[in-house]
Backbone as a ProteinNet text record, in pm:
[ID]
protein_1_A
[PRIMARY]
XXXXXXXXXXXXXXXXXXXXXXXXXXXXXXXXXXXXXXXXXXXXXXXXXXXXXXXXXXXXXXXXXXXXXXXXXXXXXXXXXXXXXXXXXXXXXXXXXXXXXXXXXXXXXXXXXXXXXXXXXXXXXXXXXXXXXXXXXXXXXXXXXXXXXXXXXXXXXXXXXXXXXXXXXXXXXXXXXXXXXXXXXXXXXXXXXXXXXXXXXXXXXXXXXXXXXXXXXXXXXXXXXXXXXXXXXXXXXXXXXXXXXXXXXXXXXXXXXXXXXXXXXXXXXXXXXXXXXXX
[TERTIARY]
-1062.9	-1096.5	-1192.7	-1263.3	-1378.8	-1312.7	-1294.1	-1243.6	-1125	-1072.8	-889	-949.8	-903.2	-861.3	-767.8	-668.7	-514.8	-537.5	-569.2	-523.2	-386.8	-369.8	-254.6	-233.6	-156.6	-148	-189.3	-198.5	-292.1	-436.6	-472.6	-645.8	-568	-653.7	-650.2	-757.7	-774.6	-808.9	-909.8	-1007.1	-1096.9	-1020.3	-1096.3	-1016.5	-1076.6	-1229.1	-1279	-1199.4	-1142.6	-1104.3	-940.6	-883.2	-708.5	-750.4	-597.7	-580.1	-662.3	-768	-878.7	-736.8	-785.9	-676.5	-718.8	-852.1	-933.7	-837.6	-794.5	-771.8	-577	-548.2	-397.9	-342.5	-282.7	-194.9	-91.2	-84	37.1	83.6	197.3	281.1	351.6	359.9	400.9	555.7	614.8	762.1	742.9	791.9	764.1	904.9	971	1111.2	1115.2	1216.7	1231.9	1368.8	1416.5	1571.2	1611	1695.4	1783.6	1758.5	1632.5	1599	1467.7	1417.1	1292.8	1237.5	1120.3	1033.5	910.4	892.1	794.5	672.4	547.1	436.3	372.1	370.9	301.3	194.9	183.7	85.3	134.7	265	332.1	370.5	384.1	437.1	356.2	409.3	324.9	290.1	196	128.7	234.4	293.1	340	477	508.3	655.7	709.3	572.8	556.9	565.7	498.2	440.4	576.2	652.4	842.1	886.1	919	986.1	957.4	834.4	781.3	818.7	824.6	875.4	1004.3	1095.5	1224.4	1287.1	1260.8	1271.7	1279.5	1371.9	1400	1331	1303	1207.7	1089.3	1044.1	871.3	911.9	853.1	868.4	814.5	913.6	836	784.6	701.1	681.1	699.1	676.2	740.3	587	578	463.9	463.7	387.9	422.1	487.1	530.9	571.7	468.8	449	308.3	343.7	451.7	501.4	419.5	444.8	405.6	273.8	152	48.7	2.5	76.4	38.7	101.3	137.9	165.1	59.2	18.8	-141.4	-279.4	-278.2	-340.2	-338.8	-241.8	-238.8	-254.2	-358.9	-381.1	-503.3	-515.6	-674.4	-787.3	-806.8	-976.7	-1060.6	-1145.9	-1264.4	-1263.8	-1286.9	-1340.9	-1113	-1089.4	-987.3	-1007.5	-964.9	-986.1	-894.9	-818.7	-750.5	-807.7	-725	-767.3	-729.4	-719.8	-547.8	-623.8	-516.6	-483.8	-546.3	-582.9	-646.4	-515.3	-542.9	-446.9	-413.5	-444.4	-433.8	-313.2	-280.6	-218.4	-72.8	-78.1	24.5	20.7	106.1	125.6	93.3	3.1	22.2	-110.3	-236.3	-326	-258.6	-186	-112.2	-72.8	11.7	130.5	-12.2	-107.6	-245.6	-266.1	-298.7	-385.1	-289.9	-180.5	-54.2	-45.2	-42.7	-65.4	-181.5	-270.5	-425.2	-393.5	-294.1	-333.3	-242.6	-132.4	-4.7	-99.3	-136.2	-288.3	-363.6	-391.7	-497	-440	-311.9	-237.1	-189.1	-241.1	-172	-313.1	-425.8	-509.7	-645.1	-657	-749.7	-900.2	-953.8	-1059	-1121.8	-981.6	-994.7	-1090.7	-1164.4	-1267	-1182	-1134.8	-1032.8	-1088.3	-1098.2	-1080.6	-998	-994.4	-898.2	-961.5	-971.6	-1037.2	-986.2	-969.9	-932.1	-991.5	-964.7	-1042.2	-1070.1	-1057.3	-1023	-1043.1	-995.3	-968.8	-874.2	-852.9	-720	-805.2	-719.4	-729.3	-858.8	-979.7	-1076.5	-1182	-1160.7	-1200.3	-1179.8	-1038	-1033.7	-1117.4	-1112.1	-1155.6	-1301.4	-1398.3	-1531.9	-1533.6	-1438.5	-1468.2	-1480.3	-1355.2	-1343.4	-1442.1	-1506.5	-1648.2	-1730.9	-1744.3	-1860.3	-1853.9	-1729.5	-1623.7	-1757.9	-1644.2	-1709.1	-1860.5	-1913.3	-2070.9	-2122	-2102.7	-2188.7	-2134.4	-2005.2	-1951.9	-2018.9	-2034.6	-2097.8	-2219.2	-2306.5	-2454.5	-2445.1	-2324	-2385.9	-2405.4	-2367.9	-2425.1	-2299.7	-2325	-2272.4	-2157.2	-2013.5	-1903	-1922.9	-1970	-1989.5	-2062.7	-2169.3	-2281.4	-2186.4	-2068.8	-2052.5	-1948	-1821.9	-1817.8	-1886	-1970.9	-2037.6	-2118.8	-2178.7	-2178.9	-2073.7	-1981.2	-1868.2	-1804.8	-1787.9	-1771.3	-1870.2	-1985.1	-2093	-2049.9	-2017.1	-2046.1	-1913.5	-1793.5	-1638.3	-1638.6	-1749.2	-1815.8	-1902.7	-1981.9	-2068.3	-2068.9	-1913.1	-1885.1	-1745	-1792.7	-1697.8	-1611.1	-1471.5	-1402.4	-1298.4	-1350.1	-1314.4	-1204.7	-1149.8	-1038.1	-1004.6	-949.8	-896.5	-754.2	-665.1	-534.3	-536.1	-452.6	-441.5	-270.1	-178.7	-62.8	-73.1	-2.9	31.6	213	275.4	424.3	424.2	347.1	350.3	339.9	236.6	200.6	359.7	389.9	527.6	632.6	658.9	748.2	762.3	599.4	612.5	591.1	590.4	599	445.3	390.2	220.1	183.7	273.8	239.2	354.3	375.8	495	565.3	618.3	658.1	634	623.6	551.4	449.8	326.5	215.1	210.6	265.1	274.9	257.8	359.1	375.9	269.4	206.8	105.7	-32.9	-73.6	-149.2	-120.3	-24.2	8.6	7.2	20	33.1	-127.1	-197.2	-303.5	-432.8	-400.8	-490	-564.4	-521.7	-643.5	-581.3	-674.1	-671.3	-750.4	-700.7	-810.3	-853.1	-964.3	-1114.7	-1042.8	-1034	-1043.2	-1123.1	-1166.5	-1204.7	-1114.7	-1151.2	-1104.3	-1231.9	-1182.4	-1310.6	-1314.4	-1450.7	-1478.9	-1363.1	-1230.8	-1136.2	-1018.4	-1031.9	-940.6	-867.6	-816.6	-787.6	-796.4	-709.2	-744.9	-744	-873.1	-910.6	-908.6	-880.8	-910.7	-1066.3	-1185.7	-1273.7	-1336	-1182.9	-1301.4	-1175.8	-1202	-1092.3	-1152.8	-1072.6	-1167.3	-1041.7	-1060.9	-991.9	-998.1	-880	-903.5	-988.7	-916	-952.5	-1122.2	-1199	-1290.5	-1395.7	-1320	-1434.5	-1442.8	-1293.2	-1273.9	-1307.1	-1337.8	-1434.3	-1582.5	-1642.1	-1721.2	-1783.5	-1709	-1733.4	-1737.5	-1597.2	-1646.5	-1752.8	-1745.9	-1904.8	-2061.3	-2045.8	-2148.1	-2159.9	-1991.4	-2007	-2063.5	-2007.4	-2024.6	-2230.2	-2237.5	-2402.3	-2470.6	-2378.7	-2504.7	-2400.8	-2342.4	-2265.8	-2338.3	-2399.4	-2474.7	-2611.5	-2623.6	-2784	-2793	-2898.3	-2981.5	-2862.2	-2832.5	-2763.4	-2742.4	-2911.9	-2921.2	-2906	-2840	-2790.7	-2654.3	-2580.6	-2421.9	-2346.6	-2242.6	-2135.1	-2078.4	-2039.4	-1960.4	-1815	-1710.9	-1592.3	-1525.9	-1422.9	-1379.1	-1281.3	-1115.4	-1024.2	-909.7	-873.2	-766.3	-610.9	-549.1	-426.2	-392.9	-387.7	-369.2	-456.9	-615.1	-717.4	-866.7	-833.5	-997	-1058.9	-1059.3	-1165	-1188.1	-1142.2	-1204.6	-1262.5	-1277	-1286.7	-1425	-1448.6	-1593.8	-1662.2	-1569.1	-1706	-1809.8	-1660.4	-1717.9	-1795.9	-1813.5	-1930.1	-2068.4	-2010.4	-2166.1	-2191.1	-2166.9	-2256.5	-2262.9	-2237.1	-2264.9	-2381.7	-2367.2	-2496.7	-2615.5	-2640.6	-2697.8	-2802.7	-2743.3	-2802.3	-2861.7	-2783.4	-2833.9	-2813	-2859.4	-2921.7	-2816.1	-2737.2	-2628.4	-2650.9	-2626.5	-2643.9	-2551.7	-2407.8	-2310.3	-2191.7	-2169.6	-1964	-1873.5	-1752.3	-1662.2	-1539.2	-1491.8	-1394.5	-1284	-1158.6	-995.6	-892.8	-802.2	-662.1	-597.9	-590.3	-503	-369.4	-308.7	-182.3	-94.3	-0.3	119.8	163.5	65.8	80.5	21.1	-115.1	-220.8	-172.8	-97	-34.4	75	129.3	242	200.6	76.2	8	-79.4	-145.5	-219	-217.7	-95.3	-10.7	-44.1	-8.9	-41.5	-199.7	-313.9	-435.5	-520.7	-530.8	-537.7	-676.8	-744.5	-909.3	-933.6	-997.6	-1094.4	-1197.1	-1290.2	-1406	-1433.4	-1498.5	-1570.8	-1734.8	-1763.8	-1940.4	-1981.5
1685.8	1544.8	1530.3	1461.3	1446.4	1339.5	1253.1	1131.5	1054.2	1007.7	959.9	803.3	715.8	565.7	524	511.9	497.1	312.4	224.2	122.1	12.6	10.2	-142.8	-232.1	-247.4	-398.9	-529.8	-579.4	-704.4	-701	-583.4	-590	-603.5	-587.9	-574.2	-466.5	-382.5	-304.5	-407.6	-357.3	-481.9	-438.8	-490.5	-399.9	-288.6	-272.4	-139.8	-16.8	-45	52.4	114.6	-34.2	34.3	164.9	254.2	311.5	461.8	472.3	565.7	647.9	770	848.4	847.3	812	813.2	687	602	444.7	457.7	479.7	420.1	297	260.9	147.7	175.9	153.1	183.3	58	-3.2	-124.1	-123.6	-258.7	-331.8	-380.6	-399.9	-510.6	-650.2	-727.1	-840.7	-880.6	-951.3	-1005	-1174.2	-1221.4	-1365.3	-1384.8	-1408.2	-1444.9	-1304	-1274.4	-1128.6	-1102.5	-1063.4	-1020.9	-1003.7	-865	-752.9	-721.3	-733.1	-679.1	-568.5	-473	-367.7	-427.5	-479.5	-514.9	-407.9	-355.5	-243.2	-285.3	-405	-492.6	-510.5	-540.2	-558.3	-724	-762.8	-891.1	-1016.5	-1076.7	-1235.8	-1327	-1375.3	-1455.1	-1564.9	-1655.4	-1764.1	-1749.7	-1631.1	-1579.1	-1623.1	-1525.7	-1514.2	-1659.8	-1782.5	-1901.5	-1965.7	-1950.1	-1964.2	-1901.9	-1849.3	-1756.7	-1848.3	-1853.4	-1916.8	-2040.9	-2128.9	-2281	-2295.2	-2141.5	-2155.2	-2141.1	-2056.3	-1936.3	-2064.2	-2127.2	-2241.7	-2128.3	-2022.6	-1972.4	-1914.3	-1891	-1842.8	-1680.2	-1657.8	-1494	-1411.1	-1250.5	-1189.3	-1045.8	-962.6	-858.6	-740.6	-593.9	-469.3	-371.6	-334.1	-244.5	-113.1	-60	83.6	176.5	273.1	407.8	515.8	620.1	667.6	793	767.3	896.4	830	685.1	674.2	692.5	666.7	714.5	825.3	945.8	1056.6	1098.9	1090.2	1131.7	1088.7	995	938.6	1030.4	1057.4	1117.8	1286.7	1366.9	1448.9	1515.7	1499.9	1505.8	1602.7	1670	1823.3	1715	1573.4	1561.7	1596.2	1644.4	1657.5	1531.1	1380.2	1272.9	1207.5	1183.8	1111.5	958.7	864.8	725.4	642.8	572.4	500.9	319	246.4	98.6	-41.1	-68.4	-154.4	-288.7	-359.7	-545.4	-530.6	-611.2	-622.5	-561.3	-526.3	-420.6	-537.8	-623.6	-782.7	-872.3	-823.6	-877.2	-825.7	-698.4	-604.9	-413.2	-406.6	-244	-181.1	-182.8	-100.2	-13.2	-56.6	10.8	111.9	82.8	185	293.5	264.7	369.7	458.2	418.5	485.8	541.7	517.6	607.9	753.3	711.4	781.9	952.4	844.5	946.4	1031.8	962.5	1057.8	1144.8	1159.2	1280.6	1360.3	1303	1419.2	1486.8	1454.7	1515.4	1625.9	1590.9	1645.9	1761.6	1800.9	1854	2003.9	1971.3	2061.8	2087.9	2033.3	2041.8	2023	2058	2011.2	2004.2	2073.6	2047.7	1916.8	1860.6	1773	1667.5	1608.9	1500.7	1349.6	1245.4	1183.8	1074.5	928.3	842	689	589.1	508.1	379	288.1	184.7	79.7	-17.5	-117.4	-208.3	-294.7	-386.4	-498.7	-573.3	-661.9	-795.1	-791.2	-869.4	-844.8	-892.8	-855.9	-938.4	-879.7	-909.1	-869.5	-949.9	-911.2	-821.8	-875.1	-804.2	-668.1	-622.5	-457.2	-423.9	-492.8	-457.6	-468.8	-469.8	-488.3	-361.8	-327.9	-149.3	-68	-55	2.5	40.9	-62.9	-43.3	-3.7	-44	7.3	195.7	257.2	346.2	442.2	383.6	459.5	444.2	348	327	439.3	498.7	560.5	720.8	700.2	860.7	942.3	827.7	827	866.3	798	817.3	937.8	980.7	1159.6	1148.1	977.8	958.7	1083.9	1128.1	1241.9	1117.5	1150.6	1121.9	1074.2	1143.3	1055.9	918.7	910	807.8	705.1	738	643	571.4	604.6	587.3	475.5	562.8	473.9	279.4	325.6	230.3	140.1	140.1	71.8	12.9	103.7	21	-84.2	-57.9	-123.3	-237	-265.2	-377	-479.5	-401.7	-432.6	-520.1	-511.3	-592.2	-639.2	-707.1	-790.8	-886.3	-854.9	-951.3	-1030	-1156.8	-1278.3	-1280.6	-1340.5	-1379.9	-1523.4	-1632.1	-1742.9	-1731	-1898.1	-1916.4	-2066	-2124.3	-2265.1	-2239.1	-2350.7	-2328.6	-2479.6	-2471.3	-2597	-2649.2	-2516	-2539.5	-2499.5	-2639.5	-2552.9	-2530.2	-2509.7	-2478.5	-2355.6	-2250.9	-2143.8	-2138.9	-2209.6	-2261	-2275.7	-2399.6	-2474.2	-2408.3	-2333.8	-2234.4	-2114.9	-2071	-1958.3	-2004	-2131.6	-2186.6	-2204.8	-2200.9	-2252	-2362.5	-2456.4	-2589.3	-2670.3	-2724.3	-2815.9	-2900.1	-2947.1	-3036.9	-3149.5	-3197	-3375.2	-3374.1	-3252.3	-3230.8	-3194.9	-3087	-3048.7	-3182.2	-3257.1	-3364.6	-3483.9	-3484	-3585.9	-3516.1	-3358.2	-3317.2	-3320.8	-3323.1	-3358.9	-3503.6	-3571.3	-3719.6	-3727.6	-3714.9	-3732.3	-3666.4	-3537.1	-3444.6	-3352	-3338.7	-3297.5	-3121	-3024.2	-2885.1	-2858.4	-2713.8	-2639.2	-2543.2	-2538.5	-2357.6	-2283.7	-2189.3	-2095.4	-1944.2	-1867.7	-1756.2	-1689	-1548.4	-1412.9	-1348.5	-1393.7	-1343.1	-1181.3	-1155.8	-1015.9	-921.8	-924.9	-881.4	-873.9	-980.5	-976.4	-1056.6	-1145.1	-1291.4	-1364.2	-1468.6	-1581.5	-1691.1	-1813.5	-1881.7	-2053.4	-2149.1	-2275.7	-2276.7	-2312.8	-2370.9	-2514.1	-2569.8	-2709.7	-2747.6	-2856.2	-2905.2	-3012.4	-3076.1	-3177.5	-3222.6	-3371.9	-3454.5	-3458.8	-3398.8	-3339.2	-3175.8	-3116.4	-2958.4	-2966.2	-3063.3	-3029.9	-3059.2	-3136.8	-3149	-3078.9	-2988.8	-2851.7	-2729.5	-2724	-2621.7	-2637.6	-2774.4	-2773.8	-2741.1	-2744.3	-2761.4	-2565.2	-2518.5	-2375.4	-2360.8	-2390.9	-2351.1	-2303	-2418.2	-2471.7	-2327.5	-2384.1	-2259.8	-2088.9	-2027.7	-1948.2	-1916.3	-2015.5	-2012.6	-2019.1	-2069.6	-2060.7	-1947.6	-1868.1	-1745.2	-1662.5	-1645.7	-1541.4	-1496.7	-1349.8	-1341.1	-1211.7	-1196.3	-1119.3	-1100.8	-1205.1	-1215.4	-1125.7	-1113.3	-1036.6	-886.6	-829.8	-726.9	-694.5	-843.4	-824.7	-864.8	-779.6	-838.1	-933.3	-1009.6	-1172.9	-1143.9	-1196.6	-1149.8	-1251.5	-1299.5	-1439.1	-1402.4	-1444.9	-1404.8	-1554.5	-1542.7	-1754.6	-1698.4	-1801	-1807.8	-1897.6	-1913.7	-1971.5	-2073.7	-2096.1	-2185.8	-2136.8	-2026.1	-2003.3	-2089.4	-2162.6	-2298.5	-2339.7	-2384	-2360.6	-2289.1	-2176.4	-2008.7	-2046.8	-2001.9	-2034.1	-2151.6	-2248	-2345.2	-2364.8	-2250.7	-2228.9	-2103.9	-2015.2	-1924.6	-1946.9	-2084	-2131.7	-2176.6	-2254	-2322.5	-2252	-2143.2	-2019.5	-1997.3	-1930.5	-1893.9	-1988.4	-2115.6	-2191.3	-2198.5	-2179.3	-2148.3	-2001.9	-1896.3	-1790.8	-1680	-1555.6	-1508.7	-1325.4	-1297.5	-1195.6	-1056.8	-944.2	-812.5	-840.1	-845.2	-832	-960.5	-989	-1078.8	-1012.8	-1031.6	-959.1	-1058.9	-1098.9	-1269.6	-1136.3	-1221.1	-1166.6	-1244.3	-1247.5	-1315.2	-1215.6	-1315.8	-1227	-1167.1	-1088.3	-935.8	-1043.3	-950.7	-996	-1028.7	-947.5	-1020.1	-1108.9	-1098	-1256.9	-1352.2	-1344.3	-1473.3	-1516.2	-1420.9	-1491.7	-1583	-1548.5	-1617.9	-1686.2	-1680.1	-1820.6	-1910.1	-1883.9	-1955.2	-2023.7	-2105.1	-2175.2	-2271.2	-2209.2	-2305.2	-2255.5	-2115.7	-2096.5	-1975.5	-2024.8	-1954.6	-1884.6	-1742.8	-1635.8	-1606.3	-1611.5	-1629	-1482.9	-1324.3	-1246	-1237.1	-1221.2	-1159.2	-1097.6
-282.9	-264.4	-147.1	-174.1	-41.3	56.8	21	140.3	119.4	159	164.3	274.6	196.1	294.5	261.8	389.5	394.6	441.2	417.8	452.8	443.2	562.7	549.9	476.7	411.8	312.3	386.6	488.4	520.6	459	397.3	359.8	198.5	134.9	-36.9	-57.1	-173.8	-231.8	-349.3	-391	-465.7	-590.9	-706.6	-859.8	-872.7	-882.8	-906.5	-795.6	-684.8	-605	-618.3	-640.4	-744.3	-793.9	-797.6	-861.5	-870	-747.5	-707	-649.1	-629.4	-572.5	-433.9	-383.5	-264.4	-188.1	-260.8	-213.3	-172.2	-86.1	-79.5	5.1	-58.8	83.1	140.5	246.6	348.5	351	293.6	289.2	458.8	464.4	566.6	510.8	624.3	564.7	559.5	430.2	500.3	505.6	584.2	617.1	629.8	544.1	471.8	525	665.6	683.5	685.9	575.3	611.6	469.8	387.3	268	312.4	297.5	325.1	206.9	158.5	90.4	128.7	35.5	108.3	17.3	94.3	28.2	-6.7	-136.8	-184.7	-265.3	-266.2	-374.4	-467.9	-530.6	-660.8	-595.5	-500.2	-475.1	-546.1	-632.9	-644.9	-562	-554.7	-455.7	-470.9	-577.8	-652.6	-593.2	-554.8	-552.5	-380.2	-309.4	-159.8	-114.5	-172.2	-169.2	-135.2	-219.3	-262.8	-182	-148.7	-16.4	135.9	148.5	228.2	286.2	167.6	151.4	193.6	107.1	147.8	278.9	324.7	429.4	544.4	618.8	746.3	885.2	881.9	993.6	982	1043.4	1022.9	952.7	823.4	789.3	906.4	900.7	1017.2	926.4	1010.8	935	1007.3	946	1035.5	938.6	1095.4	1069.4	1015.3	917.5	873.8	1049.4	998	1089.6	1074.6	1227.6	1218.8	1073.8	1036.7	895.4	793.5	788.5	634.3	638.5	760.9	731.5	742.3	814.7	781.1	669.4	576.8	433.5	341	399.6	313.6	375	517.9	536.3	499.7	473.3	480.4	278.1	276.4	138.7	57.8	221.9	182.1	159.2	207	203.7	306.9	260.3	388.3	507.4	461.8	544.5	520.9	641.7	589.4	712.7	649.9	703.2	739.6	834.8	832.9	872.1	767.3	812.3	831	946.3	968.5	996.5	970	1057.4	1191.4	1262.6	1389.5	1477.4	1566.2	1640.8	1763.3	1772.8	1794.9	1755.7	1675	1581.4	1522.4	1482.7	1453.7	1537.1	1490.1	1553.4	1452.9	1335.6	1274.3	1289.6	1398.5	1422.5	1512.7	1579.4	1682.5	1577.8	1505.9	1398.2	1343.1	1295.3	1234.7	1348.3	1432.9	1577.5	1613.4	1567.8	1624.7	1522.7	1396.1	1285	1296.4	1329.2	1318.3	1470.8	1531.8	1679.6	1609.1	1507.7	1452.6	1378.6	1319	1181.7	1249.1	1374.1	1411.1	1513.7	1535.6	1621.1	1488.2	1384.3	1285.2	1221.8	1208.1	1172.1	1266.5	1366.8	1483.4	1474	1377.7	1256.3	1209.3	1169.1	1055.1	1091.6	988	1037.6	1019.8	1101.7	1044.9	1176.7	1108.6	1187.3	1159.3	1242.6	1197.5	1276	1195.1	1222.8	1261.9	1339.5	1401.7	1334.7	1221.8	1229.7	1263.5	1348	1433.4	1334.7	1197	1145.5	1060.7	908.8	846.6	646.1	587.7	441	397	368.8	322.2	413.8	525.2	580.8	660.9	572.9	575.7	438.2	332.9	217.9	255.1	308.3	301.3	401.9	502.5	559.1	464.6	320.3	243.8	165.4	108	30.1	151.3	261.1	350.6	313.2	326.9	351.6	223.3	95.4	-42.5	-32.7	-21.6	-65.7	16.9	126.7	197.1	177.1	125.9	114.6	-15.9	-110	-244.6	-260.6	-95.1	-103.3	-29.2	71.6	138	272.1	322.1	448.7	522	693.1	718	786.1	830.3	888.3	960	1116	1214	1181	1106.7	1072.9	1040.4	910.9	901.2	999.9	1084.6	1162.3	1240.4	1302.2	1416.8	1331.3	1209.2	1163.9	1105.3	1117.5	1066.4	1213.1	1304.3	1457.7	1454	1444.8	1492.5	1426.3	1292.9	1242.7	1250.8	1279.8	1333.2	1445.9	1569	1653.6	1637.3	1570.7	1508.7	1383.8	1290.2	1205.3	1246.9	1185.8	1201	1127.7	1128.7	1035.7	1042.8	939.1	982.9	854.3	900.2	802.7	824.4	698.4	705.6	643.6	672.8	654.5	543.1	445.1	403	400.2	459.1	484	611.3	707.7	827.9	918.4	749.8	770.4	843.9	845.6	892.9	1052.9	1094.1	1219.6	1325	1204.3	1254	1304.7	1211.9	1201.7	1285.1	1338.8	1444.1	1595.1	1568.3	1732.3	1786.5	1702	1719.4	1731	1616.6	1651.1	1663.6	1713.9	1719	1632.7	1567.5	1471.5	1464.3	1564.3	1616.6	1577.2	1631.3	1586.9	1433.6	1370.3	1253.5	1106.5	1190.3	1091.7	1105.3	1279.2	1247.4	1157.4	1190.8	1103	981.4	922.2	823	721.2	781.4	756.9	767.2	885.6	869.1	807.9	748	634.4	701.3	878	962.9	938.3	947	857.4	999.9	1030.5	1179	1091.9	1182.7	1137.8	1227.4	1232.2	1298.2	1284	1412.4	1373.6	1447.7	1421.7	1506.5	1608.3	1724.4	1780.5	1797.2	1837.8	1883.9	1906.8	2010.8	1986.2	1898.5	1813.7	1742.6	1749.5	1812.5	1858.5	1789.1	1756.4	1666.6	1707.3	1712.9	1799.9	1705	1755.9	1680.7	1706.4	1647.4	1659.6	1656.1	1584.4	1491.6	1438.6	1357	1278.2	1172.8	1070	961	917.4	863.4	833.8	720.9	648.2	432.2	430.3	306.4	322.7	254.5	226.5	165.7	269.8	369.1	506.1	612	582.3	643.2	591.2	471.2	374	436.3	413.3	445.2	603.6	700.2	840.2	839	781.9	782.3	795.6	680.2	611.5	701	761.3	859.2	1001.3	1017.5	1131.5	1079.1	945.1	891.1	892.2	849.7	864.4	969.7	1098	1231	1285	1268.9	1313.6	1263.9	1145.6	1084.3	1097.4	1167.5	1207.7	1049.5	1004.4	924.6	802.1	719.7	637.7	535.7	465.7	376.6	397.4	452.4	464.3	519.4	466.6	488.3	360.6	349.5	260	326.3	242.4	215.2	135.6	211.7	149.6	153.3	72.7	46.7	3.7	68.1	-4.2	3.7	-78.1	-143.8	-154.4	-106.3	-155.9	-252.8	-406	-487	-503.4	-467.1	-477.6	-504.2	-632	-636	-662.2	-729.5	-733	-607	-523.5	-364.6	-321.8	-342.5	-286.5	-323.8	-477.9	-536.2	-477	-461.7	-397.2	-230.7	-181.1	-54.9	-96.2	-158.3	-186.3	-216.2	-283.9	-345.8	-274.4	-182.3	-75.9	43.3	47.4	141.6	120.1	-62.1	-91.8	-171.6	-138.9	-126.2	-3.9	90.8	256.4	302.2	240.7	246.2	184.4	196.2	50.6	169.5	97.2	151.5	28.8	81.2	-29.4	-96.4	-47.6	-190	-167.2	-262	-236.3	-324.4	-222.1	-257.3	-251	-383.9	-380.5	-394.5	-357.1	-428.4	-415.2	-438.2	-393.2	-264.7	-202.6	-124.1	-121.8	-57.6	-63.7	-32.5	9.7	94.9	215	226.1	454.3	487.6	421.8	451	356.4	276.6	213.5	283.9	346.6	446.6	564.2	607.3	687.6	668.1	570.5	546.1	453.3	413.3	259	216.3	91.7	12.4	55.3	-76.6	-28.8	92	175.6	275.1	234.1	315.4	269.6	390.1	366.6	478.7	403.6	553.6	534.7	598.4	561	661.8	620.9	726	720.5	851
[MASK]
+++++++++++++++++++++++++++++++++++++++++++++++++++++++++++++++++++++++++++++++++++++++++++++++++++++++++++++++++++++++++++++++++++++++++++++++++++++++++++++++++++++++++++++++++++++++++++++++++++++++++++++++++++++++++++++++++++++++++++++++++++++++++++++++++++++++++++++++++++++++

């Protein structure tokens, strides 16, 4: 096998990439009260959505162990890859970093790196294709590497919430507040900045003036477009999804898009109606 990418279930796998022997996921826990699910990607979005609603505390989650990713890593490829949730965010960039010195303590050779991506869902999936496209074309390891850092600090990743039970629930927003945003339709932007951080930017009164306000920011955030993927991933609202694409690409003219539904961890967090934006 030439190359191995072990990624975290907060990213998704596109369809053409399922089922590659190159492609694995390292599932996360997700925990609902005192009932645990292992997100291996078999979970329903419809299901998670329900859980969610039910669940009287904020769901929590449990990060792979540095075992389960060295069992993904340890598989005889030449290039092996690891690619996690913002390390910001969860431990599971740690458990990958951890795995790749066990790897490399038995194999000290090995060409093996592990990526931070200081974002989560689609935008692990747009490393991934960065990942194949260049292994495909011959580019050498380090190259790609260094270009994939490079662009890990230089791309954005926004998001609108159209539920903010989740918020509520983890002690983000208050309930006083919760319910006047609520009552009153007002929806926050947010991005992930440079570190990985997740930041309010903005806010809009109704999700289509908060689609749109994305939007806006998405386009004056973006320098030399046409040579970035566009990744768009929905929790139960592609018809939203698509319309914020099109008026993406209305404004500007990008190499590739890459739409999906989102997994199991980013549906726990940006639940029902809940849009990311990377570029």
């Amino acid at each position: 096998m030439k190359y191995r990418i072990a990624m975290d279930s907060a990213g998704e796998f596109s369809e053409s990439m399922k089922g590659m022997d190159e492609c694995r996921v390292v599932p996360l826990t997700l925990i609902f009260g005192d009932e645990e699910f292992i997100d291996d990607g078999t979970l329903n979005p419809g299901f998670l959505v329900r859980k969610i609603a039910e669940c009287p505390t904020c769901a929590k989650t449990a990060c792979p162990s540095p075992e389960a990713y060295y069992r993904e890593y340890d598989c005889g490829a030449k290039h092996i890859y690891g690619v996690t949730i913002s390390g910001e965010l969860s431990g599971s960039y740690q458990s990958a970093a951890i795995a790749r010195e066990m790897y490399l303590e038995k194999h000290p050779d090995a060409k093996i790196h592990v990526f931070n991506s200081r974002s989560t869902s689609v935008g692990e999936t747009i490393i991934t294709h960065m990942i194949a496209e260049m292994e495909e074309a011959g580019v050498a390891f380090e190259e790609i590497c260094e270009k994939i850092e490079t662009w890990i600090l230089e791309k954005r990743t926004y998001f609108t919430l159209d539920n903010l039970e989740t918020l509520r629930k983890n002690g983000r927003l208050s309930r006083l507040k919760a319910l006047a945003a609520t009552v009153l339709k007002i929806k926050p932007i947010c991005i992930g900045n440079e570190e990985g951080v997740i930041e309010q930017i903005d806010q809009a009164r109704g999700s289509n003036k908060a689609l749109i306000k994305m939007v806006d920011h998405v386009i004056a955030g973006t320098a030399n477009p046409e040579e970035k993927i566009l990744g768009i991933s929905f929790v139960n609202c592609r018809s939203r999804a698509v319309m914020v694409r099109d008026a993406i690409l209305k404004r500007i003219k990008v190499r590739k898009v890459i739409m999906q539904e989102m997994g199991g961890l980013s549906t726990v967090y940006a639940n029902d109606g809940g849009i990311i934006v990377v570029i």
